[in-house]
GURO-176273 format. One line per 5 residues: number of its first residue (from 0); their letters; for each residue x, y, z of C-alpha. Coordinates in nm, 4 decimals, always signed. Example, Ala and Ser with C-alpha at 12.3 -4.5 7.8 and 13.67 -1.06 7.14 Angstrom:
BEGIN
0 = as = +1.2300 -0.4500 +0.7800 | +1.3670 -0.1060 +0.7140
***
This chain:
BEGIN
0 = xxxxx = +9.6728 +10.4502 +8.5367 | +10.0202 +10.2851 +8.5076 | +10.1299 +10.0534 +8.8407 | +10.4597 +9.8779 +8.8762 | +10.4590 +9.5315 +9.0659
5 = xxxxx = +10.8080 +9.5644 +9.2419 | +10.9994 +9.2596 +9.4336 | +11.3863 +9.2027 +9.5061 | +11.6404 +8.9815 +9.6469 | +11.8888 +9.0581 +9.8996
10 = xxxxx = +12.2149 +8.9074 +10.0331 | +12.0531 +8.9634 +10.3742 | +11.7758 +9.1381 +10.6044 | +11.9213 +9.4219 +10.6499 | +12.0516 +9.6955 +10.4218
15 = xxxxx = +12.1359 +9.8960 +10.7621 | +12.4419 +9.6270 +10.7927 | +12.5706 +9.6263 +10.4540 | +12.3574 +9.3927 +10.2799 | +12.2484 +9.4525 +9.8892
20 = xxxxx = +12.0407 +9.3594 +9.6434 | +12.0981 +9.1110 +9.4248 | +11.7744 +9.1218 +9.1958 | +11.4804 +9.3104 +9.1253 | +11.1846 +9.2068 +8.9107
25 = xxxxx = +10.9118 +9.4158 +8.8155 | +10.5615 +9.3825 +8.6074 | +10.3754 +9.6842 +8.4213 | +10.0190 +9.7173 +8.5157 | +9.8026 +9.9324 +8.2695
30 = xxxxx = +9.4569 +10.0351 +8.3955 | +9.4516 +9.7118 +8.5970 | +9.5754 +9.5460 +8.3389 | +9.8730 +9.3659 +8.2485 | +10.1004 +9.4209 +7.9573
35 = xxxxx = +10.3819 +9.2473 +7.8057 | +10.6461 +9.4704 +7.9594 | +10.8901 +9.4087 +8.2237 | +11.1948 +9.4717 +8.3763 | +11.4157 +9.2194 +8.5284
40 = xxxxx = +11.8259 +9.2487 +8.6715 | +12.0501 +9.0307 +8.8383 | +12.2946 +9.2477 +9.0332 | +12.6491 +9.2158 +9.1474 | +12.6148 +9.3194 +9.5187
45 = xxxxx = +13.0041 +9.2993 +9.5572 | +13.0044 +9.1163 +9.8882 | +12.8742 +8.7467 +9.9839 | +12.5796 +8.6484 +9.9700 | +12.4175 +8.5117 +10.3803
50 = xxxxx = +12.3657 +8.1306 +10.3583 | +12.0052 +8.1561 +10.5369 | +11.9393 +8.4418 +10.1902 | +12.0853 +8.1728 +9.9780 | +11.8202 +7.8599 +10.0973
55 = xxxxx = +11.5340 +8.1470 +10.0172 | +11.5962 +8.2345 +9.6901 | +11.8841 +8.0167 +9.6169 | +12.1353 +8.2429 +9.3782 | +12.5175 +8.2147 +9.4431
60 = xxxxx = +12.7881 +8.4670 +9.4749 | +12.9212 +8.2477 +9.1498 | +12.6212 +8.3162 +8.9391 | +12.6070 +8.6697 +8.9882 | +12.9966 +8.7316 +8.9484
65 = xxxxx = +12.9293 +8.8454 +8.5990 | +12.6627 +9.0182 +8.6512 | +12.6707 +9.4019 +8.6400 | +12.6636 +9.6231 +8.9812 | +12.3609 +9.8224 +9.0541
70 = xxxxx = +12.5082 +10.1553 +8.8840 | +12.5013 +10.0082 +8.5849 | +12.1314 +9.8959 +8.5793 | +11.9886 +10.2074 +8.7374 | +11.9073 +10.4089 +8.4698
75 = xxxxx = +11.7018 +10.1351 +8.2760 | +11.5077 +10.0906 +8.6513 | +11.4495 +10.4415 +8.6839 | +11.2908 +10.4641 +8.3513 | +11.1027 +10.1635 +8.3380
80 = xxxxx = +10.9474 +10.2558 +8.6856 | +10.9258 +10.6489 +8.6502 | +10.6024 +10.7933 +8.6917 | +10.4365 +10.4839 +8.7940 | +10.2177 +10.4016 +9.1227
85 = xxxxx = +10.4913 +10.0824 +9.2770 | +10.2623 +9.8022 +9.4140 | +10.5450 +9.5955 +9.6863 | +10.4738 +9.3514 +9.9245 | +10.5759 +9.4269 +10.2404
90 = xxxxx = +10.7071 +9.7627 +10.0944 | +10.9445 +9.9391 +10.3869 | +11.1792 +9.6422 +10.3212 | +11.2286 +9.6720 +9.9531 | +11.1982 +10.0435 +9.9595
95 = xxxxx = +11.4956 +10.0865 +10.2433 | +11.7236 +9.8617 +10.0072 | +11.6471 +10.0323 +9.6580 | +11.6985 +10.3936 +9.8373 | +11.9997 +10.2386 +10.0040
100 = xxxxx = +12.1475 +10.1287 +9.6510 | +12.0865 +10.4396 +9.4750 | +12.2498 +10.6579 +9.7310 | +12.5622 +10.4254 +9.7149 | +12.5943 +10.4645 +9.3350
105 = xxxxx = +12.5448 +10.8109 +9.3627 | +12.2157 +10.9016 +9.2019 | +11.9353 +11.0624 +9.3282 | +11.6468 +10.9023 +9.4739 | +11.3458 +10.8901 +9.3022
110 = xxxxx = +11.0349 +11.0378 +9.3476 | +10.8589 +10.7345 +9.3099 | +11.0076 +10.6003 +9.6237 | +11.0593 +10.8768 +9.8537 | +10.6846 +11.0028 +9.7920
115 = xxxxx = +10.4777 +10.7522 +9.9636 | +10.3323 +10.6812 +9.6043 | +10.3484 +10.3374 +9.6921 | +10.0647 +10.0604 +9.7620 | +10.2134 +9.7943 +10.0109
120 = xxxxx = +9.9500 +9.4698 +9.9897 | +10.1053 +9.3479 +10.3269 | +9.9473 +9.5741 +10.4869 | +9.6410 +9.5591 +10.2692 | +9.6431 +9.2077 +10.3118
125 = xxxxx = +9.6536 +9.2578 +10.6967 | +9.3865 +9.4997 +10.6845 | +9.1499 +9.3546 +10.5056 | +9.1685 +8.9820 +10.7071 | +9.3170 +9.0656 +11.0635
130 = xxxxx = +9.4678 +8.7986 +11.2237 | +9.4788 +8.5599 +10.9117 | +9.8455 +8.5045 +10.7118 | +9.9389 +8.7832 +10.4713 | +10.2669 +8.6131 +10.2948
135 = xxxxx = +10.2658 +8.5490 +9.9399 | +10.1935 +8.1900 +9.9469 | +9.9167 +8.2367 +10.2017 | +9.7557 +8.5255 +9.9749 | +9.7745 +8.2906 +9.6671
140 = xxxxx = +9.6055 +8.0134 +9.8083 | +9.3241 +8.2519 +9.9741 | +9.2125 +8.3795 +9.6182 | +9.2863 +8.0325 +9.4293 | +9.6232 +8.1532 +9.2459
145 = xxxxx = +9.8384 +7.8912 +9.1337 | +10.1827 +7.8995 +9.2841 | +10.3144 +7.5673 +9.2284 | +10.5898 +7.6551 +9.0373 | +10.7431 +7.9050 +9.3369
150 = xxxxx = +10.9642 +7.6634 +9.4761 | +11.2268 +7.8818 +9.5570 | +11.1760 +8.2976 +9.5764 | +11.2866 +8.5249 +9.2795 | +11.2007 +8.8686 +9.2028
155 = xxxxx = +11.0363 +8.8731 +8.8937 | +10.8667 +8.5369 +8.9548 | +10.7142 +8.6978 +9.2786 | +10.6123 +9.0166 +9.1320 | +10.4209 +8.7989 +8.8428
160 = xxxxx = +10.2480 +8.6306 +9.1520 | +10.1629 +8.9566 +9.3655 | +10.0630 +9.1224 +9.0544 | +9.7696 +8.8285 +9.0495 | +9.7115 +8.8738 +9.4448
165 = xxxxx = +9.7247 +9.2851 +9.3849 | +9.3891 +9.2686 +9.1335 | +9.2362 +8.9757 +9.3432 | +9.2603 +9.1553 +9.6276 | +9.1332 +9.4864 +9.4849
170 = xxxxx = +8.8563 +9.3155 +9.2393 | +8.5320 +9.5581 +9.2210 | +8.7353 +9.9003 +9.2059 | +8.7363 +9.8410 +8.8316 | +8.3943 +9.8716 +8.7939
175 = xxxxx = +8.3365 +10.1500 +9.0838 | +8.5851 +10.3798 +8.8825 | +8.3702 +10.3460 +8.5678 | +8.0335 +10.4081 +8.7493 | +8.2109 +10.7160 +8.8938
180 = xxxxx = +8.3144 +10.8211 +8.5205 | +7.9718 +10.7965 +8.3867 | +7.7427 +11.0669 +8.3052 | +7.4508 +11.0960 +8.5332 | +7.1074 +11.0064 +8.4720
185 = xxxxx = +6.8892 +11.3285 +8.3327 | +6.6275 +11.2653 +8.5576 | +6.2379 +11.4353 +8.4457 | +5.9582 +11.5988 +8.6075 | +5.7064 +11.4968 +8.4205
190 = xxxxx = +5.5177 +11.1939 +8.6188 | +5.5749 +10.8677 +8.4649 | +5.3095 +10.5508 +8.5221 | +5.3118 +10.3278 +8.7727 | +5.2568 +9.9994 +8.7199
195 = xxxxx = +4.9248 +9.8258 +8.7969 | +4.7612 +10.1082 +8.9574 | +4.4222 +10.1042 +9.1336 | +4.2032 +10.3488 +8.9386 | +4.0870 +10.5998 +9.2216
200 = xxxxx = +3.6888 +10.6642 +9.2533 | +3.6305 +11.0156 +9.1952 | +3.3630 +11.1838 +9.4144 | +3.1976 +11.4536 +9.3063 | +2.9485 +11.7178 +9.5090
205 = xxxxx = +2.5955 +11.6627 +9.4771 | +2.3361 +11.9815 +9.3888 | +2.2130 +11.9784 +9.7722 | +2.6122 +12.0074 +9.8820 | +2.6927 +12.2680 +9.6465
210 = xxxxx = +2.4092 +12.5025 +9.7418 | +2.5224 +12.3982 +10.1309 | +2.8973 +12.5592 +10.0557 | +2.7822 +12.8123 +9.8563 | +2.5576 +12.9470 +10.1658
215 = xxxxx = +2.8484 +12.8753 +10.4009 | +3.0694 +13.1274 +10.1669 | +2.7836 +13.3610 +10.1848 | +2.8344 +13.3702 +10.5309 | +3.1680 +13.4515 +10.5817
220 = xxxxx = +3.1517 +13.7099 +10.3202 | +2.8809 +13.9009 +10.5209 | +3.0799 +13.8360 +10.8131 | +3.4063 +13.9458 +10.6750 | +3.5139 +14.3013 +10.6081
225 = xxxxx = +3.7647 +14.1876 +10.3252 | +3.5291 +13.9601 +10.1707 | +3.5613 +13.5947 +10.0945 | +3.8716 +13.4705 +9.9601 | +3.7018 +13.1382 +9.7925
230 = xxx = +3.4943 +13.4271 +9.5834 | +3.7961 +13.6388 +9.5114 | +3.8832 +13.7200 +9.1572
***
């Protein structure tokens, strides 16, 4: 099972009123486990940058002036996240500015985030503790991940974080896939043991009650026009 650990940066907090992103960071999860491969893009959004975006994350219209526009990076995204299950925190918001992006530059969307294919831990996070905090600070301090270093936001920093919070969050499925994948027990009829059992005292018919029953069948037998079962065969 490949996942994707998605995050971005925006100029703004809404796409809807012209704002872009700036980065994206992602981290490749392999069978809940993670690899060495990434993908990570600084992006010329081609307008400024808010100042209240700015104080979040703190990248400036100047350092991305270089940088290439999102055209350019697209097809390296689109393979490196093709196929894969996209893990996002608080996922409408990223997922309205990446479809945004690639409609602007012209490509089509892909599958991966039109599909619903898409796990957002906000609202796992919410789920799972209603009523406590669900942001990514509050998520790494809950399950003890260090976050010291996160003194400002950035995408691939972020997505290194959730990507922790993700399999914290979701420890114990590991191990009920792999019951689920394992053969089932061949279970036999054949009566096994049990352990310290009580010997049972067998009783057994004296001569005086045998000749007793033995009269009683004689009974029935005269009694009974098809004869006496217990003497049958």
């Amino acid at each position: 099972m490949r996942q994707i650990v998605l995050d971005t940066e925006t100029t703004g907090l809404d796409w809807k009123n012209g704002d872009r992103v700036i980065e994206i960071g992602c981290i490749e999860l392999c069978n809940r486990t993670l690899t060495k491969n990434h993908f990570h893009a600084y992006i010329n959004p081609e307008r400024p940058i808010s100042a209240e975006a700015q104080a979040v994350h703190g990248i400036s219209n100047d350092y991305l002036a270089d940088k290439p526009v999102f055209a350019a990076i697209a097809p390296d995204f689109e393979k490196f996240i093709r196929g894969a299950e996209l893990i996002i925190h608080n996922a409408p918001f990223d997922l309205g500015f990446l479809i945004n992006e690639f409609k602007l530059a012209g490509r089509p969307v892909l599958e991966e985030l039109n599909s619903g294919n898409v796990i957002d831990t906000l609202a796992l996070a919410r789920e799972q503790n209603p009523g406590k905090k669900a942001s990514l600070d509050a998520l790494c301090e809950r399950f003890g991940i260090n976050n010291a270093h996160r003194t400002l936001h950035g995408a691939l920093l972020d997505a290194e974080l959730l990507a922790e919070v993700y399999l914290a969050m979701t420890r114990g499925q590991e191990s009920l896939m792999m019951a689920l994948d394992e053969p089932k027990p061949a279970y036999s009829t054949a009566s096994a043991p049990l352990p310290n059992r009580i010997p049972l005292k067998v009783l057994r018919a004296s001569p005086e009650e045998l000749a007793a029953h033995e009269a009683v069948l004689s009974d029935i037998e005269k009694s009974s026009k098809s004869g006496c079962l217990w003497r049958a065969g």
